[in-house]
C-alpha positions as CSV (number, residue, x, y, z in Angstrom):
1,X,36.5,21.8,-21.3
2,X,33.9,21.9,-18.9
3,X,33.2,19.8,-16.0
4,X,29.5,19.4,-14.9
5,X,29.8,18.1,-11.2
6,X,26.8,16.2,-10.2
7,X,25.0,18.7,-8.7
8,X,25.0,20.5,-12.3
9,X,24.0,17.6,-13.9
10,X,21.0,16.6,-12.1
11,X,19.7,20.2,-12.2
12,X,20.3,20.5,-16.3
13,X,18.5,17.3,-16.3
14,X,15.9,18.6,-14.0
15,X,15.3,21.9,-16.3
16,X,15.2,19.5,-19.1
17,X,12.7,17.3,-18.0
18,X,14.2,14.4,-18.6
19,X,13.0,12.1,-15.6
20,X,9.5,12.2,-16.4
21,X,8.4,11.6,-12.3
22,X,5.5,9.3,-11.7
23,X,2.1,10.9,-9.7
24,X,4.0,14.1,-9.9
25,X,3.4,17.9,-11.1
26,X,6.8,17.7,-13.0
27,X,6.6,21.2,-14.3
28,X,6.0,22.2,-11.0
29,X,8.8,20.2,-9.2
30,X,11.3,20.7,-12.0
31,X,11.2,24.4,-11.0
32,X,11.9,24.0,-7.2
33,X,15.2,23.4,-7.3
34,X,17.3,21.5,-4.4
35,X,14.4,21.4,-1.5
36,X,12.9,18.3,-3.7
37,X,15.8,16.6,-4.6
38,X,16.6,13.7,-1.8
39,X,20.3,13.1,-1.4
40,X,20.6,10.9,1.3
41,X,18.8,8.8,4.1
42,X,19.4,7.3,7.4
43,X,17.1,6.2,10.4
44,X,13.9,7.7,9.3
45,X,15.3,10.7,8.4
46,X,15.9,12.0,4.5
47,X,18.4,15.1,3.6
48,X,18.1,16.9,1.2
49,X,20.3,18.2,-1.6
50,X,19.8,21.6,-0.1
51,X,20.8,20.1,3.6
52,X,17.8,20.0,4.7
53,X,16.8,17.2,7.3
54,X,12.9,15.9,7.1
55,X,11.3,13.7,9.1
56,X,10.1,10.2,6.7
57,X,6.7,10.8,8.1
58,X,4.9,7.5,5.9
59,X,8.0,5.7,5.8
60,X,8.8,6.3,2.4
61,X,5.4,5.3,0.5
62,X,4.5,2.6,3.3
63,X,7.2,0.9,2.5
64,X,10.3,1.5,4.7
65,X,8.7,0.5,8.1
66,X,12.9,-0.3,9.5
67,X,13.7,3.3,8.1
68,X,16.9,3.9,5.8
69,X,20.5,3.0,5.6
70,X,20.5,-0.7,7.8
71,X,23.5,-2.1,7.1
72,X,22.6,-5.4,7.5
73,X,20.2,-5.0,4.8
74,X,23.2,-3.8,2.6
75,X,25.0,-6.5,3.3
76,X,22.3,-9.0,2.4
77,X,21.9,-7.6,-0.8
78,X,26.0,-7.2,-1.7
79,X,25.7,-11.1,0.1
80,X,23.6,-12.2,-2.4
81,X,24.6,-10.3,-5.8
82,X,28.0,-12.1,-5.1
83,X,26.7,-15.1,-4.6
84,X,23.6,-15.8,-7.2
85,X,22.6,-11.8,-8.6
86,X,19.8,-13.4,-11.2
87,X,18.6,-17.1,-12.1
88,X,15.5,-17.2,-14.0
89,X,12.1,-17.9,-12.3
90,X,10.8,-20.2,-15.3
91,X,11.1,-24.0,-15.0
92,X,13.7,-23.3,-12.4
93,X,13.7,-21.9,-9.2
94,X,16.4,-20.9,-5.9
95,X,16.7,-21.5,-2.1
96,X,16.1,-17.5,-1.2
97,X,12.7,-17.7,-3.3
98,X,12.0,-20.9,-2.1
99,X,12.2,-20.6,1.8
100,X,10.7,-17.0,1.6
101,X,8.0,-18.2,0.2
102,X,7.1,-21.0,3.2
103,X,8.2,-18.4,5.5
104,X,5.7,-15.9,4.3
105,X,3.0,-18.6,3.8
106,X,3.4,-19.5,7.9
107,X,3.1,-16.3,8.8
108,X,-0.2,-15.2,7.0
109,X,-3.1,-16.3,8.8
110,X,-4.5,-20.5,8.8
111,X,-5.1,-22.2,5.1
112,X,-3.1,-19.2,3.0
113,X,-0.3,-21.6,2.3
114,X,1.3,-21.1,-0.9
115,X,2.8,-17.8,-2.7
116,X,3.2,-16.6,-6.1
117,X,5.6,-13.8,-6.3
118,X,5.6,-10.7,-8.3
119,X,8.1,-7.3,-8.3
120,X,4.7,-4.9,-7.2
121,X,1.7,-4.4,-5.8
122,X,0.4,-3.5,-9.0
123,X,1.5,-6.9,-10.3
124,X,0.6,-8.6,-7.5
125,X,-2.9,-7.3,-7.8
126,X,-3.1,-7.6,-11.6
127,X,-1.9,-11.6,-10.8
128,X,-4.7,-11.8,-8.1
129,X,-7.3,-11.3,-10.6
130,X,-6.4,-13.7,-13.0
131,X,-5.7,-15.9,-10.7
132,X,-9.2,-15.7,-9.7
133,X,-10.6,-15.6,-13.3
134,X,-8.3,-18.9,-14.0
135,X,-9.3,-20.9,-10.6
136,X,-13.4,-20.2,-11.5
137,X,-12.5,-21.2,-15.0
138,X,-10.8,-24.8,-13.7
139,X,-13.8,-25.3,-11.4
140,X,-16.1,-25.2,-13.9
141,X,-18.0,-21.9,-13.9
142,X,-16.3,-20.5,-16.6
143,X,-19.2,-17.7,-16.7
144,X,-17.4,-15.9,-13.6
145,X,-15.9,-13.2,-15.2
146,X,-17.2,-10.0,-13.2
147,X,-14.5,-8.5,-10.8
148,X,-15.7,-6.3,-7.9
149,X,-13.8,-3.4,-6.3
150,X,-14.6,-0.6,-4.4
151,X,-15.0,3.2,-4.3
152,X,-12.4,5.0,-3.7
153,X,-10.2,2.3,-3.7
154,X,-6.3,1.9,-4.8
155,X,-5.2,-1.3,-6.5
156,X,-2.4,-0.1,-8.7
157,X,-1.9,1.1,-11.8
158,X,-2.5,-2.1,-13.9
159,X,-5.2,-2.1,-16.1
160,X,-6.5,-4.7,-13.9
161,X,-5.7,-2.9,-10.7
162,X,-7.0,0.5,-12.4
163,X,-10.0,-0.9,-13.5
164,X,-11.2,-2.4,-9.6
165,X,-10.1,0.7,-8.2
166,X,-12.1,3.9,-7.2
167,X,-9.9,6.7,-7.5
168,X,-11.5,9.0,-9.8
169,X,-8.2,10.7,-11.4
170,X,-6.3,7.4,-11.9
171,X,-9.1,6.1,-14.0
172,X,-10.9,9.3,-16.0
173,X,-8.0,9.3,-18.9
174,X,-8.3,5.3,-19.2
175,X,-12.2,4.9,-19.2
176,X,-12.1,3.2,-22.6
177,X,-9.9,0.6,-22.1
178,X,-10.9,-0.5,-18.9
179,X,-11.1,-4.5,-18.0
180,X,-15.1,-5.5,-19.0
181,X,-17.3,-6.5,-16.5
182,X,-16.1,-4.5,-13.6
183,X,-18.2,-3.2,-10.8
184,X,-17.7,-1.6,-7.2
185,X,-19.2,-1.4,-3.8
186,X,-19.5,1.7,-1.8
187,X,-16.9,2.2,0.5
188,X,-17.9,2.5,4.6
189,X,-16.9,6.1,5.2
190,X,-19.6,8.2,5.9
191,X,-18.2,11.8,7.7
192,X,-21.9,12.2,9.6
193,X,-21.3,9.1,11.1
194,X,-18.1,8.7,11.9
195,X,-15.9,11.9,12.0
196,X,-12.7,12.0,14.7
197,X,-13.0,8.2,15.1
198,X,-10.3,6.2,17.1
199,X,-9.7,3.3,15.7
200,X,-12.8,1.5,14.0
201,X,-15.9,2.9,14.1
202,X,-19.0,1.5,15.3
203,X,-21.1,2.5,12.9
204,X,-21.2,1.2,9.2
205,X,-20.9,-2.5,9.3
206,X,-24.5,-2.6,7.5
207,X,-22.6,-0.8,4.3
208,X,-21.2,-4.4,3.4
209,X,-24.7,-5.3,2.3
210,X,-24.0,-3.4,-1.2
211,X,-22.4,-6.2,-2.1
212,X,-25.8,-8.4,-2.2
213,X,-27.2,-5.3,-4.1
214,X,-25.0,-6.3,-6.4
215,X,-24.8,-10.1,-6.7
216,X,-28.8,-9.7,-7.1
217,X,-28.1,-7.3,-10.1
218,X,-25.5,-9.4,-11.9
219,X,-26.3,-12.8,-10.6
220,X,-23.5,-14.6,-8.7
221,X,-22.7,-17.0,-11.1
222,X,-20.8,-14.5,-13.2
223,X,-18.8,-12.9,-9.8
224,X,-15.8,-14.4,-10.0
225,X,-13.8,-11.8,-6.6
226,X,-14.4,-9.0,-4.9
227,X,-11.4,-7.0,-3.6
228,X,-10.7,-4.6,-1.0
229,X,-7.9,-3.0,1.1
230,X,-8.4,-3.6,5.0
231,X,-8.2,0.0,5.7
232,X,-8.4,2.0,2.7
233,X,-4.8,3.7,2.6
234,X,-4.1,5.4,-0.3
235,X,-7.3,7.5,-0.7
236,X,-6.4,9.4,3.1
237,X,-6.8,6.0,5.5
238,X,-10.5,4.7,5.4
239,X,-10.9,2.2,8.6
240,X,-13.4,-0.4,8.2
241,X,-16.9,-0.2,10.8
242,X,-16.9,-2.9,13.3
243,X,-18.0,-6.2,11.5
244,X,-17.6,-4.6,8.6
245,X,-15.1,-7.0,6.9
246,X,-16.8,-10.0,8.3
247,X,-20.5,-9.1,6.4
248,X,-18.2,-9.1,3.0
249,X,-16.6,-12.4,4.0
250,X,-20.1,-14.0,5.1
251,X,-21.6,-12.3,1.7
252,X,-18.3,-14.3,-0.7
253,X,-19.0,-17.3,0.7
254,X,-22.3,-17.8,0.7
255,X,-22.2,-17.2,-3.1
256,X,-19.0,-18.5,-3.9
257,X,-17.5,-15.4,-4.5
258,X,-13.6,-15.1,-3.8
259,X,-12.4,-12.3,-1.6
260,X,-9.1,-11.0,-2.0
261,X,-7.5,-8.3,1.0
262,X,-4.8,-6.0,-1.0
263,X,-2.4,-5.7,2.1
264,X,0.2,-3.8,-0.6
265,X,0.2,-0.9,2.3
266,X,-1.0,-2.9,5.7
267,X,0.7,-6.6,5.6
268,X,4.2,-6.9,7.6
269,X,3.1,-5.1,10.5
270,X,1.0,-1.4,9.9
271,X,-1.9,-3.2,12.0
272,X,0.6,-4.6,14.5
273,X,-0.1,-8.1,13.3
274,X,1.3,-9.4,10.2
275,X,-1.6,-9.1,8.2
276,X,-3.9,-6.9,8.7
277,X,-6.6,-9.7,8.2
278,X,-5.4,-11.0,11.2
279,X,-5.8,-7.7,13.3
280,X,-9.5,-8.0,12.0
281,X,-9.9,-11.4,12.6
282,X,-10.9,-11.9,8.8
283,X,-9.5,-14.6,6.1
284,X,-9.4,-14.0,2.9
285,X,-8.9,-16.3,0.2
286,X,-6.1,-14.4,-1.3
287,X,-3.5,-11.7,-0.1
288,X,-1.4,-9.4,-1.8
289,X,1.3,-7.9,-0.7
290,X,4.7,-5.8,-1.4
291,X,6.5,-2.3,-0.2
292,X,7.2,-3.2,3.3
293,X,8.5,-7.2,3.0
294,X,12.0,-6.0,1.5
295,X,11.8,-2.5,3.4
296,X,11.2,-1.0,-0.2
297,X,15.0,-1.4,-0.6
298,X,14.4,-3.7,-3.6
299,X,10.9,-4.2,-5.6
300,X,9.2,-7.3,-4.5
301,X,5.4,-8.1,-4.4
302,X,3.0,-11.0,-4.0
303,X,0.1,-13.1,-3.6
304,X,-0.8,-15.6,-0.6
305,X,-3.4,-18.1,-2.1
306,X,-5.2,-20.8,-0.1
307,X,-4.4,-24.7,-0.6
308,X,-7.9,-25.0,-2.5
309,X,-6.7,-22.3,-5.2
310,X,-3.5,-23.7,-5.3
311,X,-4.7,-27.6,-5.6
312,X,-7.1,-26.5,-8.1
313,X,-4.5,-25.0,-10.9
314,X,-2.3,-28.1,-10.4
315,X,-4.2,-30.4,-12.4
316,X,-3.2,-32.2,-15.8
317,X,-0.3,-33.4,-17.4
318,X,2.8,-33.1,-15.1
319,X,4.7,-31.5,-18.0
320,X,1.7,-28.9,-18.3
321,X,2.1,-25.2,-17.4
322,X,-0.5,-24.6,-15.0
323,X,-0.8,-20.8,-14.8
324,X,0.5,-19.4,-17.8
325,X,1.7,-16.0,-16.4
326,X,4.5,-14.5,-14.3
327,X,7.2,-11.9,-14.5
328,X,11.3,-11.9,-15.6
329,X,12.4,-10.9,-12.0
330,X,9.3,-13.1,-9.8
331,X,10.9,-14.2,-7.2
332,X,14.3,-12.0,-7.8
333,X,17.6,-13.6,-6.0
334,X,18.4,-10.5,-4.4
335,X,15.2,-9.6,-3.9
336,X,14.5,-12.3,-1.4
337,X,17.4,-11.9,0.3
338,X,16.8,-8.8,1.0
339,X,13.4,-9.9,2.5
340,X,14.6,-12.4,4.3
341,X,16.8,-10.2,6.4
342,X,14.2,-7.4,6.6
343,X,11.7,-10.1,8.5
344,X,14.8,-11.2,10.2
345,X,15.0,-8.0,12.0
346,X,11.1,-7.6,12.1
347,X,11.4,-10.6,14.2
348,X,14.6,-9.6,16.0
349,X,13.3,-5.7,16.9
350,X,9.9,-7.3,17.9
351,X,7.9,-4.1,15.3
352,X,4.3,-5.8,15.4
353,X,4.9,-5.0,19.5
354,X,6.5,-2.1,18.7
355,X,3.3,-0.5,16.4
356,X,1.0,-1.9,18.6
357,X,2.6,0.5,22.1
358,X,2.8,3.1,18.9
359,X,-0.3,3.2,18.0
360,X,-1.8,4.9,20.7
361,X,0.5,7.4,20.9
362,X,0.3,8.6,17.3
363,X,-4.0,8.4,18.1
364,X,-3.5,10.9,21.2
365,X,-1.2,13.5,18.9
366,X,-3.3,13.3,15.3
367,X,-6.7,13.7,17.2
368,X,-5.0,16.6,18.9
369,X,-5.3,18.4,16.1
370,X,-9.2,18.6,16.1
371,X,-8.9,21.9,17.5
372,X,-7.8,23.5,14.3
373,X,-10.0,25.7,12.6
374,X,-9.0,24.0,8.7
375,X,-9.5,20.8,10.3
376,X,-12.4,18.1,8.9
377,X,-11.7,14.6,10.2
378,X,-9.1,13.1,11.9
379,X,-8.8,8.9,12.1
380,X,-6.4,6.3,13.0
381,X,-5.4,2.9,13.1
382,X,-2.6,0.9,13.6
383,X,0.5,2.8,12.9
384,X,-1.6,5.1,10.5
385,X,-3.2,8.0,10.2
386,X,-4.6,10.8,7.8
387,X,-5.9,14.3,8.6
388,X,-8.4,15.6,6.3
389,X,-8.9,19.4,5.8
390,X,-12.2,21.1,5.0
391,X,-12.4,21.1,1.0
392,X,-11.3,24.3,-1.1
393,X,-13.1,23.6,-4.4
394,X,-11.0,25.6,-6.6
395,X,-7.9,25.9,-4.2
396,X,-7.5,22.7,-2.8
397,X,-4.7,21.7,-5.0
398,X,-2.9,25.2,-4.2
399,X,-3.2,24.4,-1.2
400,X,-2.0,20.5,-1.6
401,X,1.7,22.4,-2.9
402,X,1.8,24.6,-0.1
403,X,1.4,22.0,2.9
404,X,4.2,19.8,1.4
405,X,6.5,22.7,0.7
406,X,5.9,24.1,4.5
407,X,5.8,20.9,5.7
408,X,9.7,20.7,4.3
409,X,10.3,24.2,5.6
410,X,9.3,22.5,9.0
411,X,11.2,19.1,8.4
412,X,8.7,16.4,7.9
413,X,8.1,15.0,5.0
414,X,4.4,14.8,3.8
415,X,1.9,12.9,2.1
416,X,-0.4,15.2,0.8
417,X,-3.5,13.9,-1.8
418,X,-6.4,16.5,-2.3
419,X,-7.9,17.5,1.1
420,X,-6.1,14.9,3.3
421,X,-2.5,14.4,4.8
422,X,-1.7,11.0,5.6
423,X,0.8,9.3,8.3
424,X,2.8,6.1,8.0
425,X,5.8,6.3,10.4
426,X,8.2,4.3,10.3
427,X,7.9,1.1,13.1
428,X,11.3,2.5,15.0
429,X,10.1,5.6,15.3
430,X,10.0,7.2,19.1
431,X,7.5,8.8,20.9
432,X,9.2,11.6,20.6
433,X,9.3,11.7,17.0
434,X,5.9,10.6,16.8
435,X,4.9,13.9,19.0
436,X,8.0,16.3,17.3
437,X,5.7,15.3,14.2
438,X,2.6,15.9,14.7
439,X,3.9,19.4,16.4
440,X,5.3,19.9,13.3
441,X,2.4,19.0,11.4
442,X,0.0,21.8,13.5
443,X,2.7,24.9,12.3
444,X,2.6,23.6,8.9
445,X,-1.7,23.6,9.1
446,X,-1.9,26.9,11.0
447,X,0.8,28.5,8.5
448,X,-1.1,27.4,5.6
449,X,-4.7,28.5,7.1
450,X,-3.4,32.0,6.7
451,X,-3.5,32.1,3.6
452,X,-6.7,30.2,2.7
């Protein structure tokens, strides 16, 4: 008889098909072999199965900002599965869930006091928008209904998320069964505007006014939220203008309209604040978050309400279930033990310091790169970052294959959607990674402009 080893098995599987790999050419990556198949990780380095070592150049998918392989982390989770591995989060709850929850609460910014936990951004989103629907409901106005998103924004892949996004592909296949009443504003990128800006540009604040364009063709009284990513990450890292953030808070309030901040990607630290609402000096009435609080070693996700939304569900008869909704794993033992000991050493390793001295050195490297021929935009902010190429019509997703292949040929790890690579190191990253990747990064563009 025949022994597979593991090597042979995963391959077999691979020709197979048998994962079916989400946001993935699977065809196309079933065919490749070894080179994208990740065997192991440490620091914020990955190898390969085929030996190769690759820089983790957006930690992960945002969400491994302390790298790979901390042992502590490791520990906290064997810790806790010895100790309490599950305990249901109906009618019940735990001390990790419970003290993770104040500890989040007093670290978002003034009033966002109480947390509702989820295993996802996606379900942490998808809970932010009933949560909204529910609290108008309770209040009286009943007729709010309509949610507002944004172009080109990235909420998930909820029907609810899906639905206030803008991302064209995520939502062409799913048009029919998209939540009613859904709207969008534009989003503030303009190129002729603001191309190779640092930081936030000045220009675009004014863009925020869409939103009255449309609370004056639906009426406010049937708005019930409008949501929006700080900094747009997913789509290739949009930055907000100057002021821009404040019009849309200004434009919610004065109709009573709330406004939730998806900080899936930018809470714990990207911005070099906890919250990227705080970098921006911007409160929203709800928060969502996930990937980075457990260091995406375990899923986890979120939402920070204010006292107001909170009060107002916690009406009726004491034995009443206020918000009929929530998860099997909210609030997950492990989970928040695992979180607790990844803001432990956020704390510890000092990281919102850390992105902020960062920051400016991943700004001077990426806008380096203007000088490149492919080259269209280059931006930045906090510990992000996205290059965008000039568009290929019919070879742009050739070419999308061939950067992240190079860019594995060259070591680092990319994130590569359309026309734009985007950058999310991880917080202990050096300078000198930080510059060996952006070094990196101008071989794999020159090698690839070659050819197109």
């Amino acid at each position: 008889m025949t022994t597979l080893t593991n090597e042979s098995l995963c391959a077999l599987a691979m020709s197979e098909g048998r994962n079916w790999m989400p946001f993935t050419a699977n065809r196309l990556v079933n065919g490749r072999g070894d080179h994208r198949v990740v065997a192991s990780a440490k620091g914020p380095y990955y190898t390969m199965a085929d030996g190769k070592t690759v820089f983790d150049t957006l930690s992960g998918l945002w969400c491994t900002p302390l790298g790979h392989g901390n042992p502590r982390i490791a520990d906290a989770l064997r810790q806790q599965a010895e100790t309490l591995d599950f305990a249901p989060g109906f009618q019940m709850t735990h001390a990790p869930a419970v003290t993770l929850a104040a500890r989040i609460a007093k670290m978002a910014p003034e009033g966002l006091e109480h947390v509702f936990f989820a295993n996802s951004g996606s379900e942490a989103v998808d809970t932010a928008l009933k949560i909204a629907i529910g609290f108008h409901k309770l209040k009286g106005e009943g007729g709010r209904f309509r949610l507002i998103g944004r172009e080109r924004g990235y909420h998930g892949v909820g029907f609810g998320g899906m639905s206030v996004g803008g991302i064209v592909p995520n939502r062409k296949m799913f048009a029919t069964v998209m939540v009613p009443g859904v709207d969008h504003i534009r989003h503030p990128y303009d190129h002729a505007h603001v191309a190779f800006s640092k930081g936030q540009p000045e220009w675009g604040a004014h863009l925020a006014d869409h939103l009255e364009r449309l609370v004056a063709l639906h009426d406010a009284s049937t708005i019930a939220a409008v949501i929006v990513e700080p900094v747009q990450g997913s789509t290739g890292v949009l930055v907000p203008p100057v002021g821009y953030l404040q019009k849309l808070r200004e434009i919610c309030t004065k109709h009573g309209i709330l406004l939730i901040f998806d900080e899936v990607i930018t809470g714990f630290g990207r911005m070099g604040e906890n919250f990227a609402s705080q970098r921006f000096g911007v409160t929203p009435d709800m928060i969502t978050f996930a990937k980075a609080v457990t260091n995406g070693i375990i899923p986890m996700g979120g939402v920070i309400v204010t006292s107001e939304i909170y009060k107002t569900f916690m009406n009726g008869p004491d034995a009443a279930i206020e918000f009929a909704h929530g998860y099997t794993y909210s609030g997950h033992p492990m989970a928040a033990a695992v979180a607790h000991t990844v803001l432990d050493i956020m704390e510890e390793k000092g990281t919102n310091a850390a992105v902020r001295a960062l920051e400016p050195i991943l700004e001077e490297e990426v806008h380096a790169l203007q000088d490149l021929k492919s080259v269209k935009d280059l931006r930045n902010i906090g510990l992000t970052a996205a290059i965008e190429l000039n568009p290929l019509s019919d070879k742009s997703a050739l070419r999308s294959v061939q950067l992240f292949e190079r860019g594995l040929e060259e070591g680092v790890l990319l994130r590569v959607t359309g026309d734009t690579i985007s950058f999310g190191p991880p917080f202990i990253s050096t300078p000198d990674q930080i510059r060996g990747m952006t070094a990196q990064v101008r071989k794999v563009i020159i090698s690839c402009e070659k050819d197109f």
